[in-house]
C-alpha positions in Angstrom: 148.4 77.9 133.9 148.6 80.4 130.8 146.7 78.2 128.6 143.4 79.6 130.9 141.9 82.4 131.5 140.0 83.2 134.8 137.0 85.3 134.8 138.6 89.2 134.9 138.2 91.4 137.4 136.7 95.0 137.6 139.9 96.9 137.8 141.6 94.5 135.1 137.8 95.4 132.8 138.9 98.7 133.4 142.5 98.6 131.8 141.9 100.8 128.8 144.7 99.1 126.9 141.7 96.3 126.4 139.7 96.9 123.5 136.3 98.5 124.0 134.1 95.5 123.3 136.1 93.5 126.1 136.0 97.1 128.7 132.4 97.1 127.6 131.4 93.4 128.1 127.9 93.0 130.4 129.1 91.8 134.6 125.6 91.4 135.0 122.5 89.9 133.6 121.0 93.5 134.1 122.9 94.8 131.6 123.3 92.2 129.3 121.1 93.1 126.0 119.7 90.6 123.7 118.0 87.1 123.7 115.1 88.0 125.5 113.8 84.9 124.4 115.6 83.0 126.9 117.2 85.7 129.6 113.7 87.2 130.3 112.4 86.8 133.7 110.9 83.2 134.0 112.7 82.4 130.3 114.8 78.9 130.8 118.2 80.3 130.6 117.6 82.8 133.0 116.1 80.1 135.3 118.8 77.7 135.3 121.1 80.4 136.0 119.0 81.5 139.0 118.3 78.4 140.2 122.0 77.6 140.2 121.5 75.0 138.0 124.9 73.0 137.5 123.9 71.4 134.2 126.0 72.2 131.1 125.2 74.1 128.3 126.2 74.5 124.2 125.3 78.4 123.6 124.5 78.1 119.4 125.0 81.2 117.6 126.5 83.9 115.3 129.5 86.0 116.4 129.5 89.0 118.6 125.8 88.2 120.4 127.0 87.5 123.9 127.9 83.8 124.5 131.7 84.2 126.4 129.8 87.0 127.8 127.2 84.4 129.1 129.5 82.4 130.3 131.4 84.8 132.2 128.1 86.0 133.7 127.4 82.2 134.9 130.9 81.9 136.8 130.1 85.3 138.8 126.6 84.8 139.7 127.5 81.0 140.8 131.5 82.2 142.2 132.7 79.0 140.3 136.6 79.2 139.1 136.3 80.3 135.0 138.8 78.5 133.0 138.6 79.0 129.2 140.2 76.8 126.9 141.2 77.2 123.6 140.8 74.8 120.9 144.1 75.7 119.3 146.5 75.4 121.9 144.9 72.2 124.1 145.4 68.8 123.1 144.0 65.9 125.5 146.8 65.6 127.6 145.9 69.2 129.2 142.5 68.5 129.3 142.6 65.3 131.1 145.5 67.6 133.6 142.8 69.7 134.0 139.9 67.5 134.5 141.9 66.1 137.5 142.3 69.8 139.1 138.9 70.5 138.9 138.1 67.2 140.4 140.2 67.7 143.0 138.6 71.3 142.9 135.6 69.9 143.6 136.6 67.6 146.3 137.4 70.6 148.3 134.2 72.9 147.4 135.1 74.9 144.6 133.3 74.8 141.7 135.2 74.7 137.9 133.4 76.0 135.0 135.1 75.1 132.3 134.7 77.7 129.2 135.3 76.2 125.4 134.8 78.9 122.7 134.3 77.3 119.3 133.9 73.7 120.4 133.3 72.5 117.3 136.8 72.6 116.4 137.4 70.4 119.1 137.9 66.8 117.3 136.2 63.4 118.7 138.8 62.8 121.1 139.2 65.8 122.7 135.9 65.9 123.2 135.6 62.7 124.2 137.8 63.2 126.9 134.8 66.0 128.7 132.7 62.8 129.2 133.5 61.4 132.4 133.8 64.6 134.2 130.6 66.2 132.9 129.1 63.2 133.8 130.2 63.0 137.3 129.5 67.0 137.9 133.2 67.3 138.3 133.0 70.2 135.9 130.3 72.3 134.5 131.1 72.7 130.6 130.3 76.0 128.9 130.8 75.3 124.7 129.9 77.8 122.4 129.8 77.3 118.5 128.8 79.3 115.0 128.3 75.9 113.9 125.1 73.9 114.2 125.8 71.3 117.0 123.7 68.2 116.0 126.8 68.0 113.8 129.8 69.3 115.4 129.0 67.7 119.2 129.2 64.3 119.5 126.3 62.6 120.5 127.3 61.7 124.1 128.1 65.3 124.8 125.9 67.0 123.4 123.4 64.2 125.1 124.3 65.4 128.3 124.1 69.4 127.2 121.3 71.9 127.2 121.4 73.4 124.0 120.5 77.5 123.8 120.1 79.2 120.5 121.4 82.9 120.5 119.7 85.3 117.9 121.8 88.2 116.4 121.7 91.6 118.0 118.8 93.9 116.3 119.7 97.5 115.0 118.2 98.8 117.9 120.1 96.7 120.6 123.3 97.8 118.7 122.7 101.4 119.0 121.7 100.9 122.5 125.1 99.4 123.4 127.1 102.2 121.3 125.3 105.0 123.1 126.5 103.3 127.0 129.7 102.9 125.2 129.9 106.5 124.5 128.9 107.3 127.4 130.2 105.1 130.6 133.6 106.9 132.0 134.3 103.8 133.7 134.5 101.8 130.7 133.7 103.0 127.9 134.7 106.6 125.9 133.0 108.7 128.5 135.9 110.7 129.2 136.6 111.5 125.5 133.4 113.8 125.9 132.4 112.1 121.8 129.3 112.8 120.1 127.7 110.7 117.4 123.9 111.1 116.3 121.6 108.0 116.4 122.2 108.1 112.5 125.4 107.4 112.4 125.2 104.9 115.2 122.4 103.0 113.6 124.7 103.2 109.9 127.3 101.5 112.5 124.9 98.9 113.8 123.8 97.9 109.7 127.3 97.5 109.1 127.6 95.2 112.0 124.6 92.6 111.1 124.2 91.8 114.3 127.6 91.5 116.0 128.2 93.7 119.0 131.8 92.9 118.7 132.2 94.6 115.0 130.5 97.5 116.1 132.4 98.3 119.5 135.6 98.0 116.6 134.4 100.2 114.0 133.4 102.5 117.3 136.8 102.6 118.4 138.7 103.5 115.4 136.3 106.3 115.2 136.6 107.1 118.3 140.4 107.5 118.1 140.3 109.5 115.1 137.1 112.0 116.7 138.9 113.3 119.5 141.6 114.9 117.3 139.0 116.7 115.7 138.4 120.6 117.3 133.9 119.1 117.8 134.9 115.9 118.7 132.1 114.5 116.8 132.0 111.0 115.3 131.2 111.8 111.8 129.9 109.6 108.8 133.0 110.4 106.8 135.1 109.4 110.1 132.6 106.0 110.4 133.4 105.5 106.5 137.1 105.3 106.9 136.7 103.4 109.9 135.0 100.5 108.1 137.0 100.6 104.7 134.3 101.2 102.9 131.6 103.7 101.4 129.0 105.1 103.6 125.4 105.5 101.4 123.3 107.9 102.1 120.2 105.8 103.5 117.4 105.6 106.3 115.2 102.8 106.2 112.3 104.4 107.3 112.3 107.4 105.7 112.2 109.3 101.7 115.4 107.8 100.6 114.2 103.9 101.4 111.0 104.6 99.4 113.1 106.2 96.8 115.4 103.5 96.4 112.7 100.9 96.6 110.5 103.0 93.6 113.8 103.3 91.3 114.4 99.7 91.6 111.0 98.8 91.0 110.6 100.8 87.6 113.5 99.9 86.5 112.5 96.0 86.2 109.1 97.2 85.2 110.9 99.4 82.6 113.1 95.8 81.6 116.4 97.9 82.5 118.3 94.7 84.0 121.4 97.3 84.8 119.8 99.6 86.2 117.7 97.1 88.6 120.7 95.7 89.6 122.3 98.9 90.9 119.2 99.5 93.0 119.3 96.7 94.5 123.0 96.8 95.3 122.6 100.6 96.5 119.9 99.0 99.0 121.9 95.9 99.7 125.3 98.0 100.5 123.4 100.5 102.6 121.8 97.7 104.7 118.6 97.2 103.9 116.8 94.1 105.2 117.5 91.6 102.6 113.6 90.1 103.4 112.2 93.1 102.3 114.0 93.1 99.1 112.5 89.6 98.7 109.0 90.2 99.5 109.0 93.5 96.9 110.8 91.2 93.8 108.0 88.6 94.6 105.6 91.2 94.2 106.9 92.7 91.1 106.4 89.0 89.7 103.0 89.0 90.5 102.3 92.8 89.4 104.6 93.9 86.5 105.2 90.4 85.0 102.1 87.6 85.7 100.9 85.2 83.0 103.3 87.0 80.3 105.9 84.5 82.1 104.1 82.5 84.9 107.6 81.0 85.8 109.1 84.3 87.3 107.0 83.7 90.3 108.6 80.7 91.4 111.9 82.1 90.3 111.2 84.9 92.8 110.4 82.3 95.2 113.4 80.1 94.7 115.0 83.3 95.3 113.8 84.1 98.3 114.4 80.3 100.1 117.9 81.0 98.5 118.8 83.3 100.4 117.1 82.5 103.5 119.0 79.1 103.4 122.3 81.0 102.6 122.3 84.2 104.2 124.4 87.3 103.4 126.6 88.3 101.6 126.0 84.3 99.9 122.8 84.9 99.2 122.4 88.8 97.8 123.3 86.8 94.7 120.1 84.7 94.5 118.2 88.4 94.9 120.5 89.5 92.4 119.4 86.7 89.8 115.5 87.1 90.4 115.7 90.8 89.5 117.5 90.0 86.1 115.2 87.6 84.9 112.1 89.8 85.9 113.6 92.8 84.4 114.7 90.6 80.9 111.0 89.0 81.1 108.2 89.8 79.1 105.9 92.1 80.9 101.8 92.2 81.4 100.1 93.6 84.5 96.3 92.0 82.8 95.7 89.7 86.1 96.5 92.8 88.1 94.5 95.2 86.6 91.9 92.5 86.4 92.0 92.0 89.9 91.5 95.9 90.5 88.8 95.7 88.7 87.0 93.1 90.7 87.7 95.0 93.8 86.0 98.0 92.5 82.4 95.8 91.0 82.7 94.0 95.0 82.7 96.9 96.4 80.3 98.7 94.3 77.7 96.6 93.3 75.3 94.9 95.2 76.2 91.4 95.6 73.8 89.5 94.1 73.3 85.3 95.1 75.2 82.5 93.3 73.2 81.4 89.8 71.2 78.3 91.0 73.1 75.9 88.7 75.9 77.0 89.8 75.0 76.1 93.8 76.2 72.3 95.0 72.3 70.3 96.3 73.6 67.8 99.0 70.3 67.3 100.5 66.8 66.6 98.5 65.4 69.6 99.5 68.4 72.1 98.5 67.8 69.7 95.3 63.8 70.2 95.1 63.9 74.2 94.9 66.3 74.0 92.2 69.4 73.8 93.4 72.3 72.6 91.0 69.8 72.5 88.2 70.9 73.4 84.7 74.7 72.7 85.3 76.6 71.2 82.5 79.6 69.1 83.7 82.2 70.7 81.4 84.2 67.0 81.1 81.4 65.5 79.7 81.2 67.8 76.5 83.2 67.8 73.4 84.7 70.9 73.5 85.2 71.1 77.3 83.2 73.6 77.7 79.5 75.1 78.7 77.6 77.4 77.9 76.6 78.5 81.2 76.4 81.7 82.7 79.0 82.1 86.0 78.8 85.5 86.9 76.1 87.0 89.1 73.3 88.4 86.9 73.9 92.1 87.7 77.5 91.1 85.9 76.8 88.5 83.7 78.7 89.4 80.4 81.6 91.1 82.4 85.4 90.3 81.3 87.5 91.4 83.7 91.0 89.6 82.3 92.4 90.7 79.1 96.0 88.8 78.5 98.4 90.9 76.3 100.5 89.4 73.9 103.5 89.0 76.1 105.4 86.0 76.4 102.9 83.2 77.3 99.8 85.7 77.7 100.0 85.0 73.6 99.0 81.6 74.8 96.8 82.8 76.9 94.8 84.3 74.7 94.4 82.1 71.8 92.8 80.2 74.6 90.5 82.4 75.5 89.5 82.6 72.1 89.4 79.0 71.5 87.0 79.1 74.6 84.9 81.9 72.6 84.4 80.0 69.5 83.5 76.7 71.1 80.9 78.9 73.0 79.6 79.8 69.7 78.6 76.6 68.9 
């Protein structure tokens, strides 16, 4: 039945004409790595699958982070018949030929899990024809999808489906993988005796965002091209011309992050737009985490630009949805846009040099109570020992305004805020002087 594929075995895992991330793929749940949050011990996934559990499942979830793998490791443990369809080539006629097999199958004691990779490329009537045999137990369906189910499942299916989310793999599962790639002699490259530092691997793993499957590839190519060389090392100008593309110097926990992070910084505080967008780019290419990109453009709206443009904090913000909603590459754009418009906005650090300023008189003066006017009197007493008394109810004067001192005595007369004449701060402070002159009165 060619338009299957049964669950290999360990000499065909071994063929090295395979590619690596096929040799490499996890027999076990012992060595699979990844979605602890539901393979842990007690975690459901890892129940059901213990348990035998012969209920159906959607695994949901980028490339390369172990769903056929998952699938695979399901048939074994439960020594059910594996047969993988593929969305392409099956129309319902073979399914329903199929369906009746496995029924039949099951008839006789053998178990069929049926494998469908992508099933959200199956249409309504090819899923539709699952139904009756999921239902009946006659199979146990295995789909796996990038896309989000509640869409692409029908109802009924899905209805009858336990739904698991897969996560992609971190940086350091990825390097973990690389290194028992380099070195199982079973497998993997063991016997081409290959180093590679854990830099290179981890510049590997960034380049992979996640996908085990991408970086067993780029792995192999330099893999092939390393053991020509007299060290046999896996070198980052090998890795570069294994991935088509540029490796930048860069280690995100060490002087160049901090570097790249200050010269970006600067350069919108400096209103350079050019020059903050290469930084950025630099850290995007090199594989910063895009987050932390976000979190330090928010903060550059609240620091370098403030009330001389109030709106570049929800721009940042908008920014940072953006590209949560879209992801990468999409969303670098959105990053991209923020860090523009803070570098072309006008500039005024006054609220956070004010704030400094408050931090210092908190910590170093003694803090005297709250002005009795200024102190709410809910009960008579509160109100009989002079609680509340003297406030002026600002919206009850002409001008708007009181003449009332807010400030703890031992700072009374202190201005901490002084708005520039940036952008709106100009605003801000004919204001403030506005609130000066009707204080005069």
């Amino acid at each position: 039945m060619s338009l299957f594929a049964s669950v290999p075995d360990s000499h065909v895992t071994r063929d090295r004409s395979r590619p690596l991330a096929d040799r490499m793929r996890p027999a076990s749940l012992d060595e699979f790595v990844g979605q602890e949050h539901i393979l842990s011990p007690g975690k459901p996934l890892r129940l059901q699958i213990e348990r035998d559990d012969p209920g159906s499942i959607i695994f949901w979830g980028p490339p390369g982070v172990g769903k056929t793998t998952l699938a695979k490791i399901i048939a074994r443990v439960t020594k059910a018949d594996f047969l993988e369809f593929s969305a392409v080539l099956v129309g319902i006629k073979e399914i329903k030929q199929v369906m009746a097999d496995a029924q039949k199958a099951r008839e006789m004691g053998t178990r069929t899990i049926i494998f469908v990779d992508e099933i959200h490329r199956f249409n309504k009537a090819q899923q539709d024809a699952f139904l009756p045999y999921v239902e009946n137990g006659s199979i146990r369906l295995i789909g796996a999808t990038t896309e989000n189910p509640s869409f692409e499942v029908i109802s009924a299916l899905l209805s009858r489906c336990r739904v698991y989310v897969l996560n992609p793999l971190t940086e350091d599962q990825i390097v973990l993988l690389l290194q028992r790639a380099l070195a199982d002699k079973d497998r993997g490259l063991g016997p081409l005796t290959l180093t590679a530092s854990e830099e290179i691997l981890r510049t590997i793993a960034r380049y992979s965002d996640g996908d085990a499957r991408a970086a067993y590839n780029v792995l192999e190519v330099a893999s092939a091209t390393a053991a020509e060389t007299e060290n046999r090392e896996i070198t980052a100008e090998i890795v570069s011309d294994a991935m088509q593309r540029k490796l930048l110097k860069y280690d995100k926990a060490g002087e160049e992050h901090y570097n790249l992070i200050s010269a970006l910084h600067k350069s919108v505080r400096n209103s350079d737009p050019d020059a903050s967008l290469y930084w950025l780019v630099r850290m995007l290419e090199a594989g910063e985490d895009p987050m932390y990109l976000a979190r330090r453009i928010v903060r550059m709206a609240v620091e370098d630009i403030g009330l001389a443009s109030p709106q570049a904090l929800a721009v940042t913000l908008a920014a940072r949805d953006a590209f949560d909603f879209l992801g990468h590459p999409e969303g670098d754009l959105a990053l991209a846009q923020a860090v523009v418009y803070l570098a072309l906005a006008p500039k005024s650090n006054a609220v956070y040099t004010a704030f400094g300023a408050v931090q210092q008189d908190v910590a170093t003066t003694s803090a005297d109570p709250v002005p009795l006017h200024l102190r709410n009197a809910p009960t008579g007493l509160m109100k009989s020992i002079g609680y509340g008394k003297g406030y002026q109810y600002a919206h009850d004067l002409e001008e708007k305004v009181a003449d009332m001192q807010c400030l703890p005595d031992n700072l009374k007369d202190r201005r901490y805020y002084n708005p520039t004449g940036e952008g709106y701060e100009r605003e801000l402070q004919k204001r403030m002087e506005e609130i000066r002159k009707a204080l005069k009165k």
